[in-house]
N, C-alpha and C positions, 0 to 999 in steps of 0.2 A: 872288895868284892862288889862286882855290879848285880843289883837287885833290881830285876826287871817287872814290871807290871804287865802283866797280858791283858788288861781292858784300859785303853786310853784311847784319844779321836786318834784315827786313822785318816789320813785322806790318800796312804797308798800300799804299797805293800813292801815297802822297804824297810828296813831296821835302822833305826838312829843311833849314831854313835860320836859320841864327842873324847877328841881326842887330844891333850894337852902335852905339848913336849917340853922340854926344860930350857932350851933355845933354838931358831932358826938351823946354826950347823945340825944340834940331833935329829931336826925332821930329815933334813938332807940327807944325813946319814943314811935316817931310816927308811925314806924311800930309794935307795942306792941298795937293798939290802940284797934284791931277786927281782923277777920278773915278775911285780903283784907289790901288795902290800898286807903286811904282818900285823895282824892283830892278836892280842894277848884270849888267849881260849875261853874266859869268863865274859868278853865286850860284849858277844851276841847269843843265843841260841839257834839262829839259821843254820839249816845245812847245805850243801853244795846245789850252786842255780841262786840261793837267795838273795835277793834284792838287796844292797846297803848304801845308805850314804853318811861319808863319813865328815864331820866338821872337826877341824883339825884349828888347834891356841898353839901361838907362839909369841912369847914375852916382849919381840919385838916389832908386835903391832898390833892392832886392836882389830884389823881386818881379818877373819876366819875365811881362809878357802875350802869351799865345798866339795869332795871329789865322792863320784856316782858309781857304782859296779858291783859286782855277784861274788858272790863266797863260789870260791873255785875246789879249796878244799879245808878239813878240820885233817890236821897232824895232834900228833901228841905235844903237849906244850903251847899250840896256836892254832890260829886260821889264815890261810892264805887268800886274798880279794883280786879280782881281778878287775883294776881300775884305770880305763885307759888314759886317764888324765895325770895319772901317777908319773909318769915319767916328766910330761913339761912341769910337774909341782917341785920337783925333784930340781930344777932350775930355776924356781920363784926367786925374787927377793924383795920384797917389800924395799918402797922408792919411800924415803925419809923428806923429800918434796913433793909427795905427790897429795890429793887435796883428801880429806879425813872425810871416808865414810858416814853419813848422815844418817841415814836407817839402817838397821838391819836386816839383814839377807838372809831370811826364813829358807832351809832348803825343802825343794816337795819333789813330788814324782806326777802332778797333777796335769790329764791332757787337755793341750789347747785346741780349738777348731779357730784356727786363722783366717782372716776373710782379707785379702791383700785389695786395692783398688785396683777394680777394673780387670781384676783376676778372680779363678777359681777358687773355695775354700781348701782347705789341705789340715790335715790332723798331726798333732807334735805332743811331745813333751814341753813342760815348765817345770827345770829344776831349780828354782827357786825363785821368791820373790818377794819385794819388802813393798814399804807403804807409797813408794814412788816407781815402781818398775817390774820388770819378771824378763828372766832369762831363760829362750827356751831351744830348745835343741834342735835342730835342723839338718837335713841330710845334703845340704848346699847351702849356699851364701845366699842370703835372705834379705832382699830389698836394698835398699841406701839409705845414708843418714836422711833425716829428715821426712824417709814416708811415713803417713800416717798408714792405721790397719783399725781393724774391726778384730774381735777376738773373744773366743766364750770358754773358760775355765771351768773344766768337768771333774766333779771327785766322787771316786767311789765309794765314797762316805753318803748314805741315802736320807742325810738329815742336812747335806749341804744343798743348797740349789744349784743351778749354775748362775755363773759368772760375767753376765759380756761388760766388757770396757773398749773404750777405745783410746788408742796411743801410737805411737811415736818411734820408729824406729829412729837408736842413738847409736849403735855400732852393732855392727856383722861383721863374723870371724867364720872362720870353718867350722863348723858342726854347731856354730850357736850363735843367737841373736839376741842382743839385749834390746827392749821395748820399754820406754815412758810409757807410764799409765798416766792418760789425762783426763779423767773421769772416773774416778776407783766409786762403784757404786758400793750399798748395803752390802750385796751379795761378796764382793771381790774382798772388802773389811771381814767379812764374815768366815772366810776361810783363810784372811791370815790370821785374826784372833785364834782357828781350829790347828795351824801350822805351830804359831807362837805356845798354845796351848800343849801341843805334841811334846816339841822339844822343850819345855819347861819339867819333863818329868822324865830328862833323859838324865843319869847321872855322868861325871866328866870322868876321864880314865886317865892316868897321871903313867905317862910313860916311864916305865918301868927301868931302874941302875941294872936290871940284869937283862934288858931285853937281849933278844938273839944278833941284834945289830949290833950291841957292842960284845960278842962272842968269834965273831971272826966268819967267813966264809965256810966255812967247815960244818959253822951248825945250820944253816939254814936248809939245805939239802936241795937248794930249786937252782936252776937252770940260769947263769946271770945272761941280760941280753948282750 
C-alpha cells in the first residue's frame, strides 16, 4: 500500500509515481495494454484532469524513463493516464552500448522563460533535469546543436527564487529540447536539491503478478489504438 504524505516541497502540481516492473518485456506489455496507461488504484489520489508523472525501473538498466500526462479516468480496480509518450516507450529498448547515465534525471513540471540569441523570449516547460542539463518541452524544434540560450527556471513553490542559467543546446527532437547547463548557479542547485528532495519521499510500486495486463484484453475495457 502506498502511503502518501500531503505536505512535501512541491515545485508543481503533478503527482509522483515510481513505477517498478519485473523486466523490459512486462513494461512493454504493459504499455501495449489500451490507449493510456494503467495504474494500480492505491499509486495516486488525483482525479480525472490530474497532473502525473510517471518514473518507470526496469532491471535491465539503470536509466529510468520519465513519462508526463493526466489521469483520464479512476475505474474500479485502477486508473487510466493519458500519457502521450506511452506509446514511443512502448518501443524503447535500452542500447547495452550506449554510454551510462552520469547524473540523475530529476523529473519536474517547472516553467522556463527561454531567452534564444538574437531572438524573442518564449515560455516552456522543464520536464526534468539533473546536475548537468534540463529537458524542456517545446511546441517545435528548438535551435541546433551547439546554440547557446539564456533561461530562467520558475517554481511555484514561493520559497524557491528563480533560476537563470545559461547553456547549450545538445539535441532537439519534436516536442523537446535537451539544454547543457553551463553555469548551474545557487538558485538552479537549489531546486534540484527541492526536486531530489520531492521524489525521495515517493514510495516505488512493484508491478503487480495479477495486473490487468496479464488478464487478457477482455479486462481492460478501453478502446486499443
Amino acid at each position: 500500500m502506498i502511503r502518501w504524505q500531503p505536505i512535501f516541497p512541491v515545485l508543481d502540481e503533478s503527482w509522483p509515481v515510481r513505477y517498478r516492473f519485473e523486466s523490459l518485456g512486462a513494461l512493454q506489455r504493459h504499455l501495449r495494454l489500451g490507449a493510456g496507461f494503467f495504474l494500480p488504484d492505491e499509486a495516486l489520489p488525483g482525479g480525472p484532469g490530474a497532473r502525473v508523472i510517471v518514473e518507470v525501473a526496469v532491471p535491465e538498466t539503470s536509466d529510468r524513463p520519465l513519462l508526463h500526462g493526466r489521469v483520464r479516468e479512476r475505474l474500479q480496480g485502477g486508473i487510466w493516464l493519458d500519457l502521450p509518450s506511452a506509446r514511443p516507450a512502448a518501443r524503447w529498448e535500452p542500447d547495452p552500448n550506449g554510454p551510462r547515465r552520469q547524473h540523475r534525471r530529476l523529473a519536474c513540471e517547472l516553467f522556463v522563460e527561454v531567452h534564444p540569441r538574437g531572438g524573442e523570449p518564449w515560455l516552456c516547460r522543464a520536464l526534468d533535469l539533473s546536475d548537468r542539463g534540463l529537458r524542456i518541452a517545446t511546441g517545435l524544434e528548438t535551435g541546433i546543436r551547439g546554440d547557446e540560450v539564456a533561461a530562467t527556471l520558475i517554481s511555484s513553490n514561493d520559497h524557491l527564487a528563480p533560476a537563470g542559467l545559461r547553456g547549450r543546446v545538445v539535441w532537439s527532437a519534436s516536442h523537446e529540447t535537451g539544454i547543457e547547463v553551463l553555469n548551474p548557479s545557487p538558485q538552479f542547485q537549489e531546486m534540484l536539491g527541492a526536486a531530489a528532495g520531492r521524489w525521495a519521499l515517493v514510495e516505488e510500486i512493484e508491478h503487480s503478478r495479477d495486473c490487468t495486463c496479464l488478464q487478457g484484453d477482455s479486462a481492460t475495457g478501453q478502446r486499443h489504438p
